[in-house]
Every structure is written in structure tokens, then in C-alpha cells.
ROSEDO-332636 format. One line per field, with one value per residue (C-alpha): residue in one letter; residue number from 1; x, y, z; chain. Coordinates in pm, 1 decimal. Each point is the difference from the previous one (the first is absolute). Layout:
N
resn: [A/...]
resi: [NUM/...]
u: [X/...]
v: [Y/...]
w: [Z/...]
chain: [A/...]
***
This chain:
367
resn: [X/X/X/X/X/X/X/X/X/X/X/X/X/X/X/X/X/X/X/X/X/X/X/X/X/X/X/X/X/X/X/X/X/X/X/X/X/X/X/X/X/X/X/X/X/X/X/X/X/X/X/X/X/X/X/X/X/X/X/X/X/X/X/X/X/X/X/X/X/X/X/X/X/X/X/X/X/X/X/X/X/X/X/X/X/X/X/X/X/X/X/X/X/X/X/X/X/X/X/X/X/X/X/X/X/X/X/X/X/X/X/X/X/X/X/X/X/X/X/X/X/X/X/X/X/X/X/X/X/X/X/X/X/X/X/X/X/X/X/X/X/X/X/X/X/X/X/X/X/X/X/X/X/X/X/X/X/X/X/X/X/X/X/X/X/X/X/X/X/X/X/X/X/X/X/X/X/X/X/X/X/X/X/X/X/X/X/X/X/X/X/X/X/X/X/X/X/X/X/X/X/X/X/X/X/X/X/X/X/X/X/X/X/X/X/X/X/X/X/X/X/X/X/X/X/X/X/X/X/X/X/X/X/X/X/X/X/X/X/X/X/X/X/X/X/X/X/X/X/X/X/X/X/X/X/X/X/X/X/X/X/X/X/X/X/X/X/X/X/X/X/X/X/X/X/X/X/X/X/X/X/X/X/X/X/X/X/X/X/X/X/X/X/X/X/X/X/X/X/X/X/X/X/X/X/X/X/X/X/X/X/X/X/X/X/X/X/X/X/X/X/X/X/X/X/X/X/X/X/X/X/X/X/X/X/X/X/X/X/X/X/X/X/X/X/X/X/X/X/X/X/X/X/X/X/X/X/X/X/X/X/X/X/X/X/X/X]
resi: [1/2/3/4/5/6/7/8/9/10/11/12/13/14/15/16/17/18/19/20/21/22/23/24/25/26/27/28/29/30/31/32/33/34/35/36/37/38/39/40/41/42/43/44/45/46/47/48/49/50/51/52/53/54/55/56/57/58/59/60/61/62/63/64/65/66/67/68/69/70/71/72/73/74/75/76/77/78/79/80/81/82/83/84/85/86/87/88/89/90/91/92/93/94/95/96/97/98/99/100/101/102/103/104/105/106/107/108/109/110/111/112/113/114/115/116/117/118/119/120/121/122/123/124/125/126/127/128/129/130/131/132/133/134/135/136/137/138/139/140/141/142/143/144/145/146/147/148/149/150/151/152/153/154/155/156/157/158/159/160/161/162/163/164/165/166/167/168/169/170/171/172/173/174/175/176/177/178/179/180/181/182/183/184/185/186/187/188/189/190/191/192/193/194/195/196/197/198/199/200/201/202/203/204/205/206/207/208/209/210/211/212/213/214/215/216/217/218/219/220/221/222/223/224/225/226/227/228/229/230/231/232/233/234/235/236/237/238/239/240/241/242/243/244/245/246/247/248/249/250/251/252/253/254/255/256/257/258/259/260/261/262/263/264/265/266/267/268/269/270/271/272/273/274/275/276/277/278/279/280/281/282/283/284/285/286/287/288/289/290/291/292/293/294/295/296/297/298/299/300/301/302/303/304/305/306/307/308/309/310/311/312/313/314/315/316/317/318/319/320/321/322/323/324/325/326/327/328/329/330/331/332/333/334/335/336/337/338/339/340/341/342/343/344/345/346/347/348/349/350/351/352/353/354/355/356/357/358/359/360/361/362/363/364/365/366/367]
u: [0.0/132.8/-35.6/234.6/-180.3/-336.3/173.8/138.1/-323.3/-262.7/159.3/-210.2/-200.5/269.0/90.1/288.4/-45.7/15.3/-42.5/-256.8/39.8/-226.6/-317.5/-238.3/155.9/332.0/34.9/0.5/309.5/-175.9/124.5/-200.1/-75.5/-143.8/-316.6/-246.0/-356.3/-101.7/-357.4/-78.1/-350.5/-84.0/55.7/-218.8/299.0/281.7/260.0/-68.0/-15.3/388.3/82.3/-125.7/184.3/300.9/10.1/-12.1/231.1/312.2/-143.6/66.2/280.9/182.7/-157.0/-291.4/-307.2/-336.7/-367.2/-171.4/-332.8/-261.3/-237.1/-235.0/-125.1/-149.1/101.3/-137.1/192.3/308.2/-28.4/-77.4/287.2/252.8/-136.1/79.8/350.7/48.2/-145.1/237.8/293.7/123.6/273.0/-60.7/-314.1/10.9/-302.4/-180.3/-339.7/-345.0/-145.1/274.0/-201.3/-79.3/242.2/117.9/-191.9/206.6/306.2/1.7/-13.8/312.4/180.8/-89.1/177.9/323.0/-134.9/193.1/-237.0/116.8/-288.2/15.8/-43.9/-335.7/32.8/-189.7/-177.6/-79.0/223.5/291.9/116.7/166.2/347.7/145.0/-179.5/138.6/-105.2/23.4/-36.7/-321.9/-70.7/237.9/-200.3/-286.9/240.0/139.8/-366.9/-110.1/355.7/-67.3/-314.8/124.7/233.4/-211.7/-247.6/275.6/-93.1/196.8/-61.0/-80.2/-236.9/-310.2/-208.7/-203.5/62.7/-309.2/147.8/-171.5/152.4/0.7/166.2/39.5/-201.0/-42.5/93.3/327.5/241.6/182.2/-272.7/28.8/345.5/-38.5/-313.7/196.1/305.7/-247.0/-187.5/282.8/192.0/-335.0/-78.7/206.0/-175.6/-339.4/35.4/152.1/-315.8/131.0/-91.4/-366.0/-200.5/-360.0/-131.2/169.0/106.2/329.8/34.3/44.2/-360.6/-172.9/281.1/47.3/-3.9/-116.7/218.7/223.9/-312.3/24.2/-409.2/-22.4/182.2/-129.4/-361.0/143.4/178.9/-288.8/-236.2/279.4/-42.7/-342.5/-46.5/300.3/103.1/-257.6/69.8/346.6/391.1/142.3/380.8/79.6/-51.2/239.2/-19.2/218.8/7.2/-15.4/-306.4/-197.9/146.6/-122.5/-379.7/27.3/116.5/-319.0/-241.7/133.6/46.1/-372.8/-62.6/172.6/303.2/288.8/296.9/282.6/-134.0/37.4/-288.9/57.2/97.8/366.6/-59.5/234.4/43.0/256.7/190.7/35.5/-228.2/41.7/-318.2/51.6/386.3/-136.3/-302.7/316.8/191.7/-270.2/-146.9/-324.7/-113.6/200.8/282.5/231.9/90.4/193.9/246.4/75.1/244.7/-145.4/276.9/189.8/-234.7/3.2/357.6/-78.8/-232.2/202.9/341.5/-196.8/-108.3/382.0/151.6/-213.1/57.7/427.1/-35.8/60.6/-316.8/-126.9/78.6/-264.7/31.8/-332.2/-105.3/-239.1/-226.6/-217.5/-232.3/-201.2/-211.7/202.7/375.6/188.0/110.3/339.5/19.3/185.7/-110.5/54.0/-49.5/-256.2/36.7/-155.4/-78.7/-107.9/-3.8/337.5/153.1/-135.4/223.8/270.3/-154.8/-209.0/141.2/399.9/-62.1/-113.2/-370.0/-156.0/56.4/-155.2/-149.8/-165.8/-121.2/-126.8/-159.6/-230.0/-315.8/-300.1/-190.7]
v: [0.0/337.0/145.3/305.0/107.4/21.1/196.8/256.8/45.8/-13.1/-153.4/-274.7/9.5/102.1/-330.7/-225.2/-272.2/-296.2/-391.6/-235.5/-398.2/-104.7/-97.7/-212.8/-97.2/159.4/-289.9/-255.2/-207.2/-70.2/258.5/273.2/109.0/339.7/-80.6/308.2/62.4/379.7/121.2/327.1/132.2/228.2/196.3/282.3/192.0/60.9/-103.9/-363.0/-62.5/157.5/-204.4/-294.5/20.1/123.3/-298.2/-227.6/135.1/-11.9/-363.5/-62.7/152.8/-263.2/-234.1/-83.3/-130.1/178.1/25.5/351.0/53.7/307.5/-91.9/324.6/68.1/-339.0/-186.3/-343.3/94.1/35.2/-310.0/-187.4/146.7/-67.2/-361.6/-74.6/179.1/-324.1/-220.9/65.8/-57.3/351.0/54.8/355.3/203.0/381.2/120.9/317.2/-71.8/151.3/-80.9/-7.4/-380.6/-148.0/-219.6/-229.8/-321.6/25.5/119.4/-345.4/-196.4/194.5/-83.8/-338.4/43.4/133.1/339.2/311.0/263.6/371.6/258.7/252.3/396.1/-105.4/-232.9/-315.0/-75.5/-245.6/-299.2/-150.6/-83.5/355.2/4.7/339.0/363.4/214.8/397.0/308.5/198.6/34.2/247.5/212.4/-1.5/177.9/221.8/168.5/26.4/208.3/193.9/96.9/157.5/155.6/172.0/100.3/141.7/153.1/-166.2/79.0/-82.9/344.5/38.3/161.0/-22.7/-314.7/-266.8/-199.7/-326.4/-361.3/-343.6/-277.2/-312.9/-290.2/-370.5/-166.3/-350.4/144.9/30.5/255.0/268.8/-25.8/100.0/246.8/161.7/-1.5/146.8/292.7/-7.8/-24.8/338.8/203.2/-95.1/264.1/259.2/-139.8/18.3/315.1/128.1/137.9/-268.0/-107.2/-292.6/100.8/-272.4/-195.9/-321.3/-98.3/-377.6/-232.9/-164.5/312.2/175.3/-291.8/-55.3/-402.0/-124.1/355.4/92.4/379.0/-13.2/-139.5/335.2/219.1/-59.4/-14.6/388.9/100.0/-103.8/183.2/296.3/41.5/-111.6/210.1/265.9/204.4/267.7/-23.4/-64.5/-387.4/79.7/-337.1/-381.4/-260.7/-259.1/-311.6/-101.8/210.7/-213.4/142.5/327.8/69.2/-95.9/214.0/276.8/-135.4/77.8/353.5/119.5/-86.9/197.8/283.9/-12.5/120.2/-167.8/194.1/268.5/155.5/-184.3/-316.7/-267.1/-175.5/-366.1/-254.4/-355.7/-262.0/-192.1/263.1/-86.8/189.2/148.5/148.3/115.2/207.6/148.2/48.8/171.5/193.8/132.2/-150.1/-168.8/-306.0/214.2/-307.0/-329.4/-260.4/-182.7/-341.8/-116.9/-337.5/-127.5/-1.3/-220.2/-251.9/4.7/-52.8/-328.9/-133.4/31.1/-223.4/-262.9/-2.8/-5.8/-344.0/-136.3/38.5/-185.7/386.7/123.2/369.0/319.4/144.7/329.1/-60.0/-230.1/135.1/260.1/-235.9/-262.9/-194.7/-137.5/-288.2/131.4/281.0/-18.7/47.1/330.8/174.8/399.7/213.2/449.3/168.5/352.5/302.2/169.5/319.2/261.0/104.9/-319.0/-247.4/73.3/-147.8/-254.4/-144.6/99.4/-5.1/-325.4/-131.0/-113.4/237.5/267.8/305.6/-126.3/-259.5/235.2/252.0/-225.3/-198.6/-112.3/252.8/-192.0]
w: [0.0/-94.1/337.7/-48.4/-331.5/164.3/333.5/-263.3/-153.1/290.9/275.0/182.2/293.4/251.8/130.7/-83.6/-249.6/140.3/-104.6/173.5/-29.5/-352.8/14.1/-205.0/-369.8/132.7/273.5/-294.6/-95.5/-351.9/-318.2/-68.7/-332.4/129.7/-169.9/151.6/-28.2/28.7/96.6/-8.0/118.6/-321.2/-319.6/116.8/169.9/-242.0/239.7/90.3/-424.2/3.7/292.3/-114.0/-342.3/145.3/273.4/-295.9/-207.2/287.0/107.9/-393.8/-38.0/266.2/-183.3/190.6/-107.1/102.2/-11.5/76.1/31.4/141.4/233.0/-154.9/355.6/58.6/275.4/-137.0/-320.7/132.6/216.8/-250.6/-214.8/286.6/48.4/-388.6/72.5/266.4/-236.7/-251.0/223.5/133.7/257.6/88.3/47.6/-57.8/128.9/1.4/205.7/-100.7/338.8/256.1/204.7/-292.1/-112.3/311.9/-145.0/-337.7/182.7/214.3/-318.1/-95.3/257.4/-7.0/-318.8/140.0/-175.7/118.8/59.3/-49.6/158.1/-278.2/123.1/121.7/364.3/-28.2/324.5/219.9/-154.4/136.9/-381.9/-66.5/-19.7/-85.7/-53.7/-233.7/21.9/58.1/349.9/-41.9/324.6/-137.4/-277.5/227.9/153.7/-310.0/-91.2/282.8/30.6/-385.2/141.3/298.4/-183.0/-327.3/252.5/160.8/382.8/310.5/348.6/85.2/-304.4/111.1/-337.8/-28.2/-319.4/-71.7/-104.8/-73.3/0.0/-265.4/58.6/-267.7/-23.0/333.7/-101.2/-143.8/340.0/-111.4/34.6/372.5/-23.6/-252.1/167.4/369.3/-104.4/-122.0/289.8/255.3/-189.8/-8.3/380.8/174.8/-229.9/56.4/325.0/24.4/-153.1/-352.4/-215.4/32.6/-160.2/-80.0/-12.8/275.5/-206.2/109.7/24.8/-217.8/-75.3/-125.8/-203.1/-173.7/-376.7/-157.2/-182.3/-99.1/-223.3/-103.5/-52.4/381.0/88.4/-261.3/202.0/328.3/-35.7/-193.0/299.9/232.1/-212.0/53.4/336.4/137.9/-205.1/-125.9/235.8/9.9/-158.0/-32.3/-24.0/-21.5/-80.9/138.0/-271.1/-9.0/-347.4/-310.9/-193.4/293.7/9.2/-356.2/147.0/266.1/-287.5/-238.2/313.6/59.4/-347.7/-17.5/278.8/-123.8/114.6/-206.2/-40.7/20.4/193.9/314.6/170.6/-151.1/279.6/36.5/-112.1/44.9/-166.4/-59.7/-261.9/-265.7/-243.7/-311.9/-3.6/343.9/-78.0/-252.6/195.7/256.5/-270.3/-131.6/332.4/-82.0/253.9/244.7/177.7/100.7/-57.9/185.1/-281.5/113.6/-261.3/-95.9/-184.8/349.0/83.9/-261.6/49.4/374.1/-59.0/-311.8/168.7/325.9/-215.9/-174.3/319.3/104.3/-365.9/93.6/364.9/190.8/195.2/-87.4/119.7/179.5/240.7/297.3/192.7/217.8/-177.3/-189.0/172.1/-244.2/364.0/-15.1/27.6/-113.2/-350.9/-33.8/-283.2/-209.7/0.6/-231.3/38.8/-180.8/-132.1/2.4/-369.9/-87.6/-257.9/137.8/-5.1/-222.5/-322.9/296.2/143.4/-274.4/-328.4/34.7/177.6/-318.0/117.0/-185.5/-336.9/10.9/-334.7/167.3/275.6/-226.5/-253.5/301.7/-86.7/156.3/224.9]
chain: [A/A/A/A/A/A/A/A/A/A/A/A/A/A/A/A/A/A/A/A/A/A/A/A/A/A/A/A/A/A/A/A/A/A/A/A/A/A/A/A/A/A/A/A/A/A/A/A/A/A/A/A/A/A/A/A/A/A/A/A/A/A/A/A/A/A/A/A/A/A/A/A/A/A/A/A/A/A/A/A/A/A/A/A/A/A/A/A/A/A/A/A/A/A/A/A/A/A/A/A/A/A/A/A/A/A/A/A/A/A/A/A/A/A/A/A/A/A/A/A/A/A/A/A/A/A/A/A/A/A/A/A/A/A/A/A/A/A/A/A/A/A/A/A/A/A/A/A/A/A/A/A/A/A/A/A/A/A/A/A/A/A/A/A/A/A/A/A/A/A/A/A/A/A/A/A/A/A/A/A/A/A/A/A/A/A/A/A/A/A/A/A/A/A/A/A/A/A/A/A/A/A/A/A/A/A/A/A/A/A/A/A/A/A/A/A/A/A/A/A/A/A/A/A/A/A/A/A/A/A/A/A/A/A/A/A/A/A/A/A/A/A/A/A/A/A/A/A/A/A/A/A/A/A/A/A/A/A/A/A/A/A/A/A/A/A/A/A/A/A/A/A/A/A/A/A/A/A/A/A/A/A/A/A/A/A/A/A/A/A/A/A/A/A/A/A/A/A/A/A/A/A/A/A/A/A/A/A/A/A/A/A/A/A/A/A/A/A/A/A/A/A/A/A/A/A/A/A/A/A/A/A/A/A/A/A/A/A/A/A/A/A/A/A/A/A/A/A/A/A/A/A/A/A/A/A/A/A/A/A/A/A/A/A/A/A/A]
***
């Protein structure tokens, strides 16, 4: 694992990587032809599509053999694509979960199969049959989220104006929204408490800021209902939003209530995983404010370089052991740091890393 390549370019979660004794497939004195099976949950979001192609292509390229499928956000779909993955006579599972309980039947026929099972950005629950997680930080995720509107909104501890501000976290039976929607929560506390950040209309857990399945209708309807429940009398300054397909809902629902983007009284939205669509309503001050760029081909490199390590006899690098509990242990991890992107940064962070052109950006489809 290039370890020193990934520190240079976003560092890792702050801890030392470290090795922990192989597990599953890894354990086996049989030769492993690094055959892999990758499920991803669906080609509605642009990024698992790149991810998926881009985990087969460096599987390939070591000479692997693999399957990939996309579950399409159906849970039956995708068990029923992993189960043909075992059928077929994978070593290695690559999976990106649409519903983060829903695979521990399938999983123990894996394992019954000497399958090595890689948790794939999203943490599979309540199984024992996980091996490794690979990710990001995802409550730093949340944090650079709230910070970007702290600081937009221009937010100090001895602020006296008020900020009306609402809350939208992700899909409930995806784990990560917990982390993504506490790391929010946590940074906006002090604030909230303090008295200069208010939320109208009182939603801050989990439950009822919640958005099924990602869907940027589901929170299209939800700020729209906000809007006219909360705000008819008064400014919304901001939207904490953890993913950009919903941030471009929560735009749809306040352009239609004549909100203008790019104006003065136009909220701060955030997102994450720079989508092109919402880099260029980022560049073009039309709308989303932020998002948070989680390089995905760090990633790949992250899960593909776990299942090579196995395949040689070594056990893989991973950098926590004690952040992630799946409700049956804690999954030993390797983290990766998100970024914050901007207006003011992006060209850096996004372009001249070569994850995006500027053509591309510009040239993104209208939603």
C-alpha cells in the first residue's frame, strides 16, 4: 500500500497505520487468484458508477478476475447479485451496502466459503462476517460541513445576530449518516446553545431530518414543507446537507419558492462528493455553497491494495480499531480525510488533482 503517497496528498485519519492478524480468506493456506466480486448499491449517484469502474479496472490490471454488479437501490437485488458472486466462486467481496442489516444471511454463506469480506465506505451491520472497512472519516465529513457554514455566515461565539438554520441528514439504513449528521451536529452545538444559531423548526435528530434512500425528491418536499411551515415570516441562512444529490433538492424547493440563487438571501448549502453538477453550481454561485471531496480513487486504491495484500500472504494495512462497531465487534479500518471545496479552492483540490476538468465541470448536465 502506498501509504506515503496518500499522507502527501490528504494524510489519513491521524492515527498510525498499523497491521492486524488476517482474517477470513487471508487465514487460508490455499492460492488465491484474487478473484473479487464488487456490489455497488446504484447508478443513480455519479460516484458509485466511477468507483465501481475504477475498482475493476486496478483489480484487472493485477490481473484479477471480477464480477461487478449495482444493486439499483434494491436490497433483494443486490443480495441476490452477491449470492451469484459466491456461486461463481469469488474470494473477495467488495461491498457497498444499500441497507446497512441486510446482508448477514448472504454474508454467512460467504464465509462459509472462505469469502473475504471488505465493508465498502458504507459499514455493514450486525454480522460477524466483515473483515475490513475501507472509508473515509466520515464525522469529519459533518464537521467541515457545519465549519463551512459557520464561517460563510460569518459565526462567532460572541455573535449576537440569530442564523436560522435546518438540518438534513442522509438514508437511515446507510451508517454513515449518523456520522456525517453528528459531526454537524456536535460543531453547531456550542452555537446553538449559545443562542446564535437557531433551528425553527426544532428537528435535530436523526429520525426526522432524515432523507430515504439519498432521494433529492424526498428532500425537495421535505425543505419545501420547512419553507412553508417555518419561514414565511422570516430568513433561512442555511441548510446543513450531507450529500450533494440532496443539496440540489433542497435548491429545487427554494428556487420554487423564490429564492434566488446567488443572491444575498439565498441560504449556504452544503453537500458532499463533488458531483459535477454541484461543482459547477459551486463555481457559478448558483446555488450549493460547499462540498466535501472525498477522493474516491483513494479509496479504490484503499480496498484493492487489501485484497492484494491477502492474495501475497501479508495482512492489510489498516489505521483504527476502535471507531467502528458493526454490533458485533469493531471493524478493524482504514480512514481516509475528506476535504473541504469551495469556489476558492476547488480549481486546487479538485481540478489539479486530476478528478475533474473544468470542461467537465462546466459542461454538467442541468438537472
Amino acid at each position: 500500500m502506498q501509504l506515503s503517497r496518500r499522507g502527501l496528498l490528504f494524510g489519513t485519519a491521524g492515527l498510525a497505520a498499523v497491521s492486524l492478524a488476517g482474517c477470513g480468506a487471508g487465514e487460508d493456506t490455499k492460492q488465491l487468484s484474487g478473484f473479487t466480486g464488487i456490489s455497488m448499491p446504484t447508478t443513480t449517484s455519479d460516484r458509485w458508477v466511477l468507483e465501481g469502474a475504477d475498482l475493476e479496472k486496478r483489480l484487472k490490471d493485477l490481473g484479477y478476475k471480477t464480477i461487478l454488479e449495482n444493486g439499483e437501490d434494491d436490497i433483494p437485488t443486490q443480495v441476490s447479485q452477491i449470492q451469484s458472486m459466491i456461486d461463481q466462486g469469488v474470494e473477495f467481496l467488495i461491498i457497498a451496502a444499500i441497507g446497512n442489516t441486510s446482508l448477514g444471511e448472504v454474508l454467512s454463506k460467504a464465509k462459509d466459503k472462505g469469502v473475504t469480506i471488505i465493508s465498502y465506505d458504507r459499514l455493514i451491520l450486525e454480522t460477524p462476517d466483515v473483515d475490513y472497512y475501507a472509508s473515509f472519516n466520515n464525522y469529519q465529513v459533518g464537521v467541515l460541513q457545519a465549519k463551512h457554514i459557520i464561517s460563510r455566515l460569518g459565526i462567532t461565539e460572541t455573535s449576537t445576530e440569530k442564523f436560522n438554520i435546518e438540518l438534513f441528514s442522509g438514508s437511515t439504513d446507510d451508517n454513515n449518516s449518523q456520522h456525517f449528521f453528528q459531526g454537524g451536529l456536535d460543531t453547531l452545538e456550542p452555537y446553538i446553545y449559545g443562542g446564535s444559531v437557531v433551528i425553527p423548526s426544532n428537528q435535530t435528530e436523526l429520525e426526522p431530518t432524515s432523507t430515504d434512500k439519498w432521494s433529492r425528491d424526498v428532500a425537495r418536499d421535505r425543505m419545501a414543507g420547512l419553507l412553508e411551515e417555518f419561514y414565511q415570516d422570516q430568513p433561512l441562512h442555511a441548510v446543513l446537507s450531507p450529500y450533494d444529490g440532496i443539496s440540489r433538492g433542497i435548491v429545487e424547493a427554494l428556487v420554487a419558492a423564490d429564492f434566488e440563487p446567488g443572491s444575498d438571501d439565498f441560504p449556504v448549502i452544503t453537500g458532499q462528493d463533488a458531483e459535477l453538477r454541484s461543482l459547477k453550481a459551486i463555481k457559478e454561485g448558483t446555488g450549493q455553497t460547499e462540498t466535501v471531496f472525498k477522493d474516491t480513487r483513494l479509496l479504490a486504491e484503499v480496498a484493492v491494495d487489501m485484497v492484494k495484500s491477502i492474495v501475497e500472504g501479508s495482512t492489510p494495512d489498516v489505521n483504527d480499531l476502535g471507531t467502528y462497531d458493526n454490533g458485533f465487534k469493531f471493524i478493524p479500518s482504514y480512514l481516509l480525510d475528506p476535504v473541504d471545496v469551495t469556489a476558492e479552492n476547488y480549481k486546487e483540490v479538485v481540478v489539479a488533482s486530476g478528478y475533474a476538468t473544468e470542461e467537465a465541470i462546466d459542461n454538467a448536465p442541468a438537472d
